[in-house]
Legacy VTK file of the C-alpha trace (Angstrom):
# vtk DataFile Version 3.0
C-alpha trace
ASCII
DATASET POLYDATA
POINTS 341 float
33.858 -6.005 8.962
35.274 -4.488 5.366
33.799 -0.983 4.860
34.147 1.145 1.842
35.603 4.626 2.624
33.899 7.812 2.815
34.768 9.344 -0.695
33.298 5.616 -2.344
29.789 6.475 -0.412
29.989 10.031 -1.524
30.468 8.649 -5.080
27.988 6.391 -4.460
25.334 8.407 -4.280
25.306 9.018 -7.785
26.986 6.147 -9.008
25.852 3.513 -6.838
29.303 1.637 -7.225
29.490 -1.495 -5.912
31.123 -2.283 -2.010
33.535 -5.034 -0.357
31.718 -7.901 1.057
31.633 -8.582 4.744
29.904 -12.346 5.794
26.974 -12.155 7.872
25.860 -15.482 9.479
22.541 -16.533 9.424
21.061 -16.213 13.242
17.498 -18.547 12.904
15.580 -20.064 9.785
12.533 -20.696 11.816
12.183 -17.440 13.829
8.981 -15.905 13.588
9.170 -13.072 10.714
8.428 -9.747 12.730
6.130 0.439 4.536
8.858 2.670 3.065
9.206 5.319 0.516
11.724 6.618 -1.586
11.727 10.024 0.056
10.693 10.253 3.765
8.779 12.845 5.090
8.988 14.455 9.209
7.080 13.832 12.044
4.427 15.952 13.094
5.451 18.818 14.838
6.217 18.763 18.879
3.758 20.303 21.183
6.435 21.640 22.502
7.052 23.492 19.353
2.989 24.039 18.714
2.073 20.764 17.604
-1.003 19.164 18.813
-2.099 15.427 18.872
-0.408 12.758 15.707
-1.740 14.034 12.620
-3.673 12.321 9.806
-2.238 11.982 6.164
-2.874 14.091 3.184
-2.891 13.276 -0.347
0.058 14.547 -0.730
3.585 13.166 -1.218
5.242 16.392 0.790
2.857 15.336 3.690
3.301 14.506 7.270
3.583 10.709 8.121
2.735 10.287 11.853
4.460 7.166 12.017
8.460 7.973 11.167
10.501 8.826 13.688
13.392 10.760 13.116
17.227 10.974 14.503
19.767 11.851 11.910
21.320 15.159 12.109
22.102 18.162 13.936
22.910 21.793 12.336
26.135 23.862 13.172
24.139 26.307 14.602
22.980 26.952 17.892
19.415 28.351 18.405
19.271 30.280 22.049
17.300 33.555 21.416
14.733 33.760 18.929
14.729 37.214 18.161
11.463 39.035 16.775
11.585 39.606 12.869
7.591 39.780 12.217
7.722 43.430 11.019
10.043 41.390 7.864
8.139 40.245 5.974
10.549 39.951 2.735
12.051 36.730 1.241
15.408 36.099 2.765
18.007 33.641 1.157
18.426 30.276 2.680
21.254 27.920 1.255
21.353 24.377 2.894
23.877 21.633 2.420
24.613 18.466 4.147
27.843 16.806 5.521
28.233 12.632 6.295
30.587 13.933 9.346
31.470 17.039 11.266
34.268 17.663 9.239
33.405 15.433 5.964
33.011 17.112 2.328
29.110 17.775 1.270
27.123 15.762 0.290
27.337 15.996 -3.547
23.892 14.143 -5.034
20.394 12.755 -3.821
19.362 14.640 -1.435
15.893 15.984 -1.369
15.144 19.026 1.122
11.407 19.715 2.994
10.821 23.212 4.924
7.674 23.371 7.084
6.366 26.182 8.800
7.131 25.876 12.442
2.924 25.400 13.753
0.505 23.802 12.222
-2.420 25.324 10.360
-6.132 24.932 10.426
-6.140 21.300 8.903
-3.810 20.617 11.943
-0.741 19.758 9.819
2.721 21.764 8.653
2.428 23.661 5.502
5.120 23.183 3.119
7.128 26.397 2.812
9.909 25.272 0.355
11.380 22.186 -1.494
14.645 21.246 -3.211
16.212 18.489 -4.438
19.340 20.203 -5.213
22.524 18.599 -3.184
23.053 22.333 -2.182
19.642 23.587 -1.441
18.980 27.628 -2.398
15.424 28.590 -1.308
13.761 32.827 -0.370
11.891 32.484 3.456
10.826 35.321 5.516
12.307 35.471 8.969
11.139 32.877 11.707
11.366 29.521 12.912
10.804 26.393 10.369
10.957 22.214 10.273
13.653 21.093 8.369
13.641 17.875 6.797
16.156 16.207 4.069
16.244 12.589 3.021
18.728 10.368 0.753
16.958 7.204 -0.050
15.691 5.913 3.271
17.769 8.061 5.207
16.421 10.870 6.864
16.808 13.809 9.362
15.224 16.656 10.784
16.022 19.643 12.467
14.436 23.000 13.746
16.035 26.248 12.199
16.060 29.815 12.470
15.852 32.261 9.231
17.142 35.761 10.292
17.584 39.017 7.785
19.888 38.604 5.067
21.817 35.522 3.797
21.697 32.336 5.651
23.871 29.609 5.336
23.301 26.522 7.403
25.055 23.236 6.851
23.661 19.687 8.156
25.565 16.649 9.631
24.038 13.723 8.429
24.716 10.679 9.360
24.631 8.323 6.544
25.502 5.210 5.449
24.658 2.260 2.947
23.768 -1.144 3.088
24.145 -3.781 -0.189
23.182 -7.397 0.312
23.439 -10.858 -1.201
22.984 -14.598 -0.027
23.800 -17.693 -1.018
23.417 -21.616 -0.072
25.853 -22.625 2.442
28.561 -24.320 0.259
28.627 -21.047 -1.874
26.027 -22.462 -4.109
24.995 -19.097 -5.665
20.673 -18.461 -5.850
19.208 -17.369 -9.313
17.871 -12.994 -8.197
14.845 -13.558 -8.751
14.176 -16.427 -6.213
15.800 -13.947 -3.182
14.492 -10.796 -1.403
15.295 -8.546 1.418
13.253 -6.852 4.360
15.079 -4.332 6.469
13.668 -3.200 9.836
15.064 -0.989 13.158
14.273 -1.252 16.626
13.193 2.172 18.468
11.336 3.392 21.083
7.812 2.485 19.122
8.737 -0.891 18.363
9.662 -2.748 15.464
9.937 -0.412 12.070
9.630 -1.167 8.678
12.592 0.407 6.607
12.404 -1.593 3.063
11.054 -4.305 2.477
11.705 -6.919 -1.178
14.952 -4.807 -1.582
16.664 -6.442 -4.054
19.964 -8.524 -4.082
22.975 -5.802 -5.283
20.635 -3.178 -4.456
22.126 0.228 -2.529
19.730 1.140 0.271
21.182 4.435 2.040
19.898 4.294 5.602
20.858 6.618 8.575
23.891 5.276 10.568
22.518 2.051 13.387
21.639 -1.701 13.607
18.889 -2.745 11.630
17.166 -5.959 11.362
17.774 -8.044 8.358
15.535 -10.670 6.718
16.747 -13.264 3.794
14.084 -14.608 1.904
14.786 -17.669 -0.063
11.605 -18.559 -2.309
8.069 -18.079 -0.595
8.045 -20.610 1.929
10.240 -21.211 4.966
13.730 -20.577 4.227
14.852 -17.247 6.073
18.127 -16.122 6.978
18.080 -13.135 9.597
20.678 -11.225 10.654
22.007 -7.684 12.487
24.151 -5.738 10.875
25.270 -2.349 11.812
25.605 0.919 9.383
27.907 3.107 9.367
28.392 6.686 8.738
29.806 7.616 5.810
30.200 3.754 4.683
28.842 1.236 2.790
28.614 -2.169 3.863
28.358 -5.117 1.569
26.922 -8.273 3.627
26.576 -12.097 2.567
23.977 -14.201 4.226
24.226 -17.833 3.918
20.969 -20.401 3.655
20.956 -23.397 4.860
17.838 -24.749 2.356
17.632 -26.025 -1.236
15.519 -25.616 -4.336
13.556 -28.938 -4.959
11.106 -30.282 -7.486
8.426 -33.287 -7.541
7.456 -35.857 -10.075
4.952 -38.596 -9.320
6.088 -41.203 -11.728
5.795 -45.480 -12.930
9.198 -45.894 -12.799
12.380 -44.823 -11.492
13.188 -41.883 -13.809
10.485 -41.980 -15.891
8.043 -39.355 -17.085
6.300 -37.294 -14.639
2.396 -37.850 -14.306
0.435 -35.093 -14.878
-2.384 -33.535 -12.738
-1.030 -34.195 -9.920
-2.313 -32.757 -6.621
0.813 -31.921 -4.542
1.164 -31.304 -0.736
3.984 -30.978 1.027
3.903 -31.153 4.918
6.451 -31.246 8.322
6.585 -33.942 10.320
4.601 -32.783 12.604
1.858 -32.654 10.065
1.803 -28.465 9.233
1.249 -28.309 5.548
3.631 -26.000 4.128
2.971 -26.298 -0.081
-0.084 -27.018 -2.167
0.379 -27.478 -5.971
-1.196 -28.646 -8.802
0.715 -30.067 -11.992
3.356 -32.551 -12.994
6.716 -31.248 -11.863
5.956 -28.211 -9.499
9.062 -26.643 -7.701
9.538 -24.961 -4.453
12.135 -23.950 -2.249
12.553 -25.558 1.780
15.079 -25.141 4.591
17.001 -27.951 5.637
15.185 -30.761 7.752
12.438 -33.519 7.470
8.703 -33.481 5.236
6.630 -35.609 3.484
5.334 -35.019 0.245
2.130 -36.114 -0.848
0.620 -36.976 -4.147
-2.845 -37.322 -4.744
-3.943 -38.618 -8.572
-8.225 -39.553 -8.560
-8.853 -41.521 -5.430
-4.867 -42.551 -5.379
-2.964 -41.122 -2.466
0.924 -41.768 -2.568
3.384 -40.118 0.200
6.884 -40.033 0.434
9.086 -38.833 3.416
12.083 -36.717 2.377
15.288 -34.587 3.759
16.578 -31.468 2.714
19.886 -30.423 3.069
21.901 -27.274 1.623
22.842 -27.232 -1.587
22.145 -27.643 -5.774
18.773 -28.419 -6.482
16.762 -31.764 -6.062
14.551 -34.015 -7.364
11.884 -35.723 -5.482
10.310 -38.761 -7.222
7.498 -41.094 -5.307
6.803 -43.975 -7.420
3.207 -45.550 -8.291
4.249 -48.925 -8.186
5.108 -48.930 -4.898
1.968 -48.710 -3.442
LINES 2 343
34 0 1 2 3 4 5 6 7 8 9 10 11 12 13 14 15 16 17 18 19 20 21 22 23 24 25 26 27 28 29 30 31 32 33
307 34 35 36 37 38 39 40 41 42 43 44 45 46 47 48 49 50 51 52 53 54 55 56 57 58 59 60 61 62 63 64 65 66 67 68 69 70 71 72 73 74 75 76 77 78 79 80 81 82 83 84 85 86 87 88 89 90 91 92 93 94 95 96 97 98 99 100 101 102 103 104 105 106 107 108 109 110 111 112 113 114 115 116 117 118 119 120 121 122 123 124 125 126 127 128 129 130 131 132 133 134 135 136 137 138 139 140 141 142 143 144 145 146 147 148 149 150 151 152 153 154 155 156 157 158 159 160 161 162 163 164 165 166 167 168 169 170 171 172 173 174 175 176 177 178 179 180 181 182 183 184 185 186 187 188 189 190 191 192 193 194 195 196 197 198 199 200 201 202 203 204 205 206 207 208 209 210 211 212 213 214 215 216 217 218 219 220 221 222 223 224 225 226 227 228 229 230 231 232 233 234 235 236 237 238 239 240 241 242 243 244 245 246 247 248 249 250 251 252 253 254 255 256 257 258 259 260 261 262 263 264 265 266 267 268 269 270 271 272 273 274 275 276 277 278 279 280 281 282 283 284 285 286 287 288 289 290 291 292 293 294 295 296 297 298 299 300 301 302 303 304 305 306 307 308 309 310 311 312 313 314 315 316 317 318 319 320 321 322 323 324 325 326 327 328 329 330 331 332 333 334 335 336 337 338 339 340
């Protein structure tokens, strides 16, 4: 696997430069397929902490999502005592910043920064105390314990931390990384953007997540370091590439998945190469008889992994069927003549 370096990630965050490829292969076109945000948001709050039972959503953006779970980072600092500073009641200065590795440069760009109080309120939920989206977060909090949270694109972590009298200055390791994808036939026959889409999932202790999902081709999705779950949509139908690829800190990884499927196109016609008939009603179905495409028109176009179907054209009380193969590669027409039948 090629990975682009530390510094190119760093620059990436405000730049989103492009990365080195790395091939992934394609692990099942007919497994069974399995919400994000731009800025994620903590869980609620431990009950070991104060928290009480999963907490419902406000209308908020800055609220608490129930659903995320987070592992991400870890703060140079350790918390043992918690000494008692409620007689302060003053503003103290809080500057936060955020490292890829232990002993990596900040983070320079994109991060945005959540402070919660430490237990909930009356509603049941973490108040919002303070929010940045400086790279180098300066916020005023009075002395106590708080929920940290700070996210770069779909990467997130959380922490808890400590504010004591006078300047604090508390630096996070985040463990970041990148992800850029692209496909293509097998054969290296390239697929126009718009006909190709992405969905991006992990694996924890809750199940199957939902990181992104129609991510673009060329698109930079940050994403804390791990394996995720990636799905290659080819057109609407049935050709889907998945794969597992692996992020890693402080890297961005480029991956190419390969289909094995093809764009085709259907004419009902008199002749052999002659003009398509219009008002056509189109199926197209396995062998095994599951109908896969329904259409309407004189030279519809879909997109079908490689194997066996039939196509079916229906014109009045006229029913004409063809059986056809798909294999990787350009685009292909499918004609089923009248006169045959």
């Amino acid at each position: 696997m090629q990975l682009k370096s530390l510094l190119a990630l760093l620059l990436a965050f405000g730049l989103s430069t492009a990365a080195i490829a790395q091939d992934a292969e394609a692990l099942d076109e007919d497994a069974p397929a399995a919400d994000a945000s731009e800025a994620p948001i903590p869980p609620p709050r431990p009950v070991e902490f104060g928290g009480t039972e999963p907490l419902a959503l406000r209308d908020d953006p800055d609220a608490i999502d129930p659903s995320i779970v987070i592992d991400g980072g870890e703060f140079d600092m350790d918390i043992v005592a918690r000494p008692d500073y409620s007689h302060i009641t003053d503003p103290q200065p809080v500057t936060l910043s955020a490292r890829i590795t232990d002993d990596g440069p900040i983070i320079p760009s994109g991060l945005v920064w959540r402070i919660f109080e430490a237990r909930v309120d009356d509603s049941g939920e973490l108040a919002l105390a303070a929010k940045s989206e400086e790279a180098t977060a300066n916020v005023s909090l009075p002395p106590g314990e708080y929920v940290l949270h700070v996210s770069l694109g779909r990467a997130q972590a959380s922490d808890t931390i400590f504010v004591e009298p006078g300047p604090n200055n508390m630096t996070l390791t985040f463990e970041v990384g990148a992800l850029q994808l692209a496909a293509l036939i097998s054969g290296d026959v390239p697929i126009p953007a718009n006909m190709l889409r992405f969905d991006i999932y992990s694996n924890g202790p809750g199940g199957r997540a939902t990181i992104a999902e129609s991510v673009s081709p060329g698109e930079l999705v940050h994403l804390n370091a791990g394996v995720y779950s990636i799905e290659s949509h080819f057109g609407e139908l049935n050709a889907v590439v998945r794969s597992e690829l692996r992020v890693e800190p402080g890297q961005i990884t480029e991956a190419t998945l390969f289909h094995r499927a093809a764009q085709i196109s259907l004419k009902l016609v008199s002749e052999e190469g002659g003009e398509a008939i219009a008002d056509v009603e189109w199926t197209i179905q396995t062998t095994d008889g599951e109908t896969l495409y329904t259409e309407i028109g004189a030279f519809p176009a879909t997109v079908l992994a490689e194997g066996d179907y039939i196509a079916i054209a229906k014109l009045g009380e006229n029913v004409y069927n063809r059986e056809f193969e798909v294999r990787p590669g350009a685009q292909r027409e499918i004609e089923i003549l009248t006169a045959v039948y």
